[in-house]
C-alpha positions in Angstrom: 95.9 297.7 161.5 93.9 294.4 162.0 91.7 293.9 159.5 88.7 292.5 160.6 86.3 291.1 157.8 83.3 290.3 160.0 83.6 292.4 163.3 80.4 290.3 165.0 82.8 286.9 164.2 85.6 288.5 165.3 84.7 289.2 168.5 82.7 286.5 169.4 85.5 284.2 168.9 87.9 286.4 171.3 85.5 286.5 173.6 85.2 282.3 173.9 88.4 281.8 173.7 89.4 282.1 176.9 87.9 279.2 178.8 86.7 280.7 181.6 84.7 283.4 179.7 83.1 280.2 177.4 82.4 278.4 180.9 81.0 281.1 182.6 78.5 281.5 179.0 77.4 277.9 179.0 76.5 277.6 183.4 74.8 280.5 183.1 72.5 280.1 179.7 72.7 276.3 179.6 69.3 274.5 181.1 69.8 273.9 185.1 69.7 270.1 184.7 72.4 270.2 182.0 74.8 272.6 184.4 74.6 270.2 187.3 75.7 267.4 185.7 78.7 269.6 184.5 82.2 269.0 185.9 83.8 271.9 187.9 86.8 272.3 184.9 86.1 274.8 182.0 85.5 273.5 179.2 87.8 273.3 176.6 87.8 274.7 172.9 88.4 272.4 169.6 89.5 275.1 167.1 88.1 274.8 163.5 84.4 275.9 162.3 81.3 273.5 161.2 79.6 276.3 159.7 79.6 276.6 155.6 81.9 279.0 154.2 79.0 280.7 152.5 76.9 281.0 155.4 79.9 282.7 157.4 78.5 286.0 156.8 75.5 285.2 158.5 76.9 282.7 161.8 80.1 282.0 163.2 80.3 278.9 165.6 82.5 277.6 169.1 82.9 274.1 169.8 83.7 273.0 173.3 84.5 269.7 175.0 83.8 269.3 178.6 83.0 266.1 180.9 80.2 265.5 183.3 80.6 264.4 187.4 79.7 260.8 186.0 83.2 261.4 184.0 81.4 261.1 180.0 82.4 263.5 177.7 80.2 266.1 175.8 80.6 269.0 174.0 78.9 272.3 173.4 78.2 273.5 169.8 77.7 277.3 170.4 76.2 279.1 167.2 76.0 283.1 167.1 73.8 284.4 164.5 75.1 288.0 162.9 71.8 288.5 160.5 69.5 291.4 162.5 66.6 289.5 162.1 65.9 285.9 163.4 66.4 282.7 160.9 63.5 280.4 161.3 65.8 277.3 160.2 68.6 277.6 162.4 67.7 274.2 163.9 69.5 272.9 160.4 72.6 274.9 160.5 73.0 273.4 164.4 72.0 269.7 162.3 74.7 270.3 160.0 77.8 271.7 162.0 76.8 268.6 164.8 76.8 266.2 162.0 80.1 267.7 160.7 81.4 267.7 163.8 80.3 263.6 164.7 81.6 262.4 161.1 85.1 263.9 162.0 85.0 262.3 164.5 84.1 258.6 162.9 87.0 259.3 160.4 89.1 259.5 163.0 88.0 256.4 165.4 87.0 253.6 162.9 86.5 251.8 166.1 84.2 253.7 167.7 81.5 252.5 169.5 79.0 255.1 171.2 79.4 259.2 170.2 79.7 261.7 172.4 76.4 264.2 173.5 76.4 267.1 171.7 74.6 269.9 172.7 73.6 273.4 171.0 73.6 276.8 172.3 72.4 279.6 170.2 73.9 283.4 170.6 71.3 285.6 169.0 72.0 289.6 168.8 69.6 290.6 166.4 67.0 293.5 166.6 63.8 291.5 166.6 62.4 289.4 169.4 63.3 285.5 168.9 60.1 283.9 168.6 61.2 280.9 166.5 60.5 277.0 167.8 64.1 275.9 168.9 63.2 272.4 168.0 64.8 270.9 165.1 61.3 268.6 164.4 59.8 271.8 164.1 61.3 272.2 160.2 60.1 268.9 159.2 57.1 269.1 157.5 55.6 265.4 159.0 52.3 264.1 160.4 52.1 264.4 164.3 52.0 260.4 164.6 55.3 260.2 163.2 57.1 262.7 165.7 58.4 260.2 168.0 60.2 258.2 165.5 61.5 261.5 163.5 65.1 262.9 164.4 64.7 266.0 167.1 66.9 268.1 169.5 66.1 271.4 171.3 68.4 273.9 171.4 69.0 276.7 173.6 68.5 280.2 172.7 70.2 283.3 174.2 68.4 286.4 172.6 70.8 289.5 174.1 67.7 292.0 173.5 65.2 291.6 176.1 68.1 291.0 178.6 69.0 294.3 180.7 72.9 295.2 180.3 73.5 294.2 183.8 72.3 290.9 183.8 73.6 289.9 180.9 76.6 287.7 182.7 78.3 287.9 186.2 81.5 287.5 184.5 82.6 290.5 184.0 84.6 290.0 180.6 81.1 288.4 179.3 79.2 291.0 180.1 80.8 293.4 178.3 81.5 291.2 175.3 77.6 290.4 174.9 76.7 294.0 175.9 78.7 295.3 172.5 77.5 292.5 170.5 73.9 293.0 171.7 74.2 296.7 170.2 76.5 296.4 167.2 73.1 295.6 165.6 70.9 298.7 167.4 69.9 301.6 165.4 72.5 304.3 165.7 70.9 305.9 168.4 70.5 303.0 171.0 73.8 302.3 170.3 74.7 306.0 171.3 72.5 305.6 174.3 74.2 303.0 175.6 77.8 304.1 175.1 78.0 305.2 178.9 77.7 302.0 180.2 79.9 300.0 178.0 82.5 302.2 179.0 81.8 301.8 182.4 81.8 297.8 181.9 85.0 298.3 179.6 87.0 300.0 182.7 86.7 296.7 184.6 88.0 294.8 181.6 91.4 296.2 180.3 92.3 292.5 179.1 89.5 293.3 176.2 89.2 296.8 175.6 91.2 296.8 171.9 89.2 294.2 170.7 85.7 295.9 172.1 87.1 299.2 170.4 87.9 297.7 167.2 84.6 296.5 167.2 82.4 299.3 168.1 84.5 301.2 165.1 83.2 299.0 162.5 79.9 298.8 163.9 78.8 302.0 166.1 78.5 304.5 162.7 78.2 307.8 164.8 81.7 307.4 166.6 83.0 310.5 165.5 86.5 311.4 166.0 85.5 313.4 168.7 83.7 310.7 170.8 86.3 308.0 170.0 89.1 310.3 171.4 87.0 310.4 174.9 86.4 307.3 175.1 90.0 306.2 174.7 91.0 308.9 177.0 88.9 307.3 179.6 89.9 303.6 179.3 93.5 303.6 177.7 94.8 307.0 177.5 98.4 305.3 176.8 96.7 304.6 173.4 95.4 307.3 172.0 97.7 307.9 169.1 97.6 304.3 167.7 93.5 304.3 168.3 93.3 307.4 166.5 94.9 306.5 163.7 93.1 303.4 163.1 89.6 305.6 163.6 91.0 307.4 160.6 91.5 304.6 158.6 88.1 303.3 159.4 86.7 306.6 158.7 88.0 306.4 155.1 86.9 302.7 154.4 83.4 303.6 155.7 84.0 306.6 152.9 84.5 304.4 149.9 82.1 301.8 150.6 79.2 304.6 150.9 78.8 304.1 147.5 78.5 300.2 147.8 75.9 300.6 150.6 72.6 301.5 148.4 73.6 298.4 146.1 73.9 295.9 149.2 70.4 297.3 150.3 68.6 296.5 147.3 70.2 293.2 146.9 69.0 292.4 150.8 65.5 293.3 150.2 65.5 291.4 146.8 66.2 288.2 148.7 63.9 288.7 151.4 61.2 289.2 149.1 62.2 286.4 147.4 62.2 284.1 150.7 58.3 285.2 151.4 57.2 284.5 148.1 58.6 280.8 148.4 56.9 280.7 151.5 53.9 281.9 150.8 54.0 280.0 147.4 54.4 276.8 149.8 51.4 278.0 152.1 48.7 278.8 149.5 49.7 278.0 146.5 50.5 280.3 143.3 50.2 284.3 144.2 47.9 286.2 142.6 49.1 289.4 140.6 48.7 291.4 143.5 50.3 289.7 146.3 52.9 289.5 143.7 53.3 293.0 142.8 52.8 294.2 146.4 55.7 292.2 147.7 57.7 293.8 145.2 56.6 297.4 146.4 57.1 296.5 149.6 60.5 298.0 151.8 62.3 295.4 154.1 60.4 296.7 157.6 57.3 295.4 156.0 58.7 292.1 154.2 59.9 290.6 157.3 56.9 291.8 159.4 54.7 289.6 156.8 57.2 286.6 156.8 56.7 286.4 160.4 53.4 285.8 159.4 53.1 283.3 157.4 52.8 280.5 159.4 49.8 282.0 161.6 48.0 283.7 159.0 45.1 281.7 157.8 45.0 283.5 154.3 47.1 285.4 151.8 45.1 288.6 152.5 46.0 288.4 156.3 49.5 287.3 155.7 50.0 290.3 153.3 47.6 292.9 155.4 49.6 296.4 156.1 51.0 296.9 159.4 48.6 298.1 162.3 
């Protein structure tokens, strides 16, 4: 069996590393003006990882060198973020896998003279709306007269959720690659919802439909034995025994870490509540007893609706008011 330690990282690096699939990704989300100066060639992937090993839960990154019709070089930092709820500073995870990235490079050219462009893409599959800025100035905590002489990229965001399944990507082995990452972070229900047309999707793609499977085993938790047998039946009926058995041995891993699960829960809404304290501690000042003690009452639904907040709010009270 493959083991697969982080199922969204997983797939998301099978999935872009075939460089059609990764070409197809960056004409169709990348800014017009940026496509046109692209050459016809796909682009080609530089294999090793700028993100932090601790932060590898949380992202998992492609790096991609290309050329443009003027014959220059640049490359494509592509970030996917696995958390289901936005990060306001992604714009410094992008600053440090670019920087990474550009000091390699130095090491290696003493002689350099002019560094290649660079340009982010962010894959976001989480269950809330992005709303963040996806300007890197927008974390730097300056005057406004000092913005033009301050460090700043945009980057571009791809948020799966509003997009419908079918216009997710013409390519048809993106499609269904973005259409299982979009819901390996749904509710169980959407997830269930949706099953139909991922198999539909997964009929057209046979070159991907182990790695889709394995995926939607570690993160669809009401495939039963029942529903995984169907679907396999459909799409690779060849398989069945092999899939089956490696259900069963998911099936008993979920099992023993059931007991793990309560523990991971408490420890995530520990650190979000954490997060908006330091934020709101940054905003207005100390908190009060109150704020303090409701924040600690508070489940994570309700902490992440109020760190949303806090940049808006103009007061504690309406940063910490109860959900309409």
């Amino acid at each position: 069996m493959i083991e697969i330690a982080q199922p969204h990282d997983s797939l998301f690096k099978i999935l872009l590393s075939s460089p059609e699939t990764a070409g197809a990704l960056l004409r169709e989300r990348l800014p017009p003006e940026v496509v046109n100066l692209l050459a016809p060639e796909p682009p080609q992937l530089i294999e090793g990882t700028f993100v932090e090993e601790h932060l590898r839960p949380c992202y998992s990154d492609r790096l991609f060198q290309a050329r443009t019709i003027t014959d220059k070089p640049v490359l494509f930092y592509v970030l996917i973020e696995h958390k289901s709820y936005r990060d306001d500073r992604v714009g410094w995870q992008f600053f440090r896998g670019i920087s990474g990235f550009l000091e390699q490079k130095t090491r290696e050219d003493k002689n350099w003279q002019r560094l290649p462009a660079v340009l982010p893409l962010l894959v976001y599959h989480g269950e809330r709306e992005w709303r963040s800025s996806n300007e890197f100035l927008n974390l730097i905590d300056a005057d406004a007269a000092m913005h033009p002489w301050l460090v700043n990229f945009r980057f571009t965001v791809v948020d799966l959720g509003p997009i419908p399944d079918r216009d997710l990507s013409r390519h048809a082995h993106l499609r269904v690659g973005l259409m299982v990452l979009k819901y390996g972070t749904r509710d169980p229900e959407t997830q269930m919802a949706a099953l139909e047309e991922i198999i539909s999707t997964l009929l057209e793609t046979p070159e991907l439909q182990w790695s889709v499977l394995f995926y939607m085993l570690t993160t669809f938790p009401q495939l039963d034995e029942t529903s995984v047998r169907q679907i396999v039946r459909r799409i690779k009926p060849e398989e069945e025994p092999n899939m089956m058995s490696i259900f069963a041995q998911e099936h008993f891993a979920k099992g023993r870490q059931e007991g793990r699960q309560e523990g991971r829960q408490e420890g995530r809404q520990e650190g979000e509540a954490a997060s908006l304290r330091r934020l709101l501690q940054r905003r207005f000042g100390p908190l009060p007893e109150w704020a303090t003690t409701r924040i600690a009452q508070a489940d994570i639904a309700i902490l992440e609706t109020w760190t949303d907040r806090v940049l808006d709010a103009k007061t504690l009270e309406e940063a910490l008011a109860p959900r309409n």
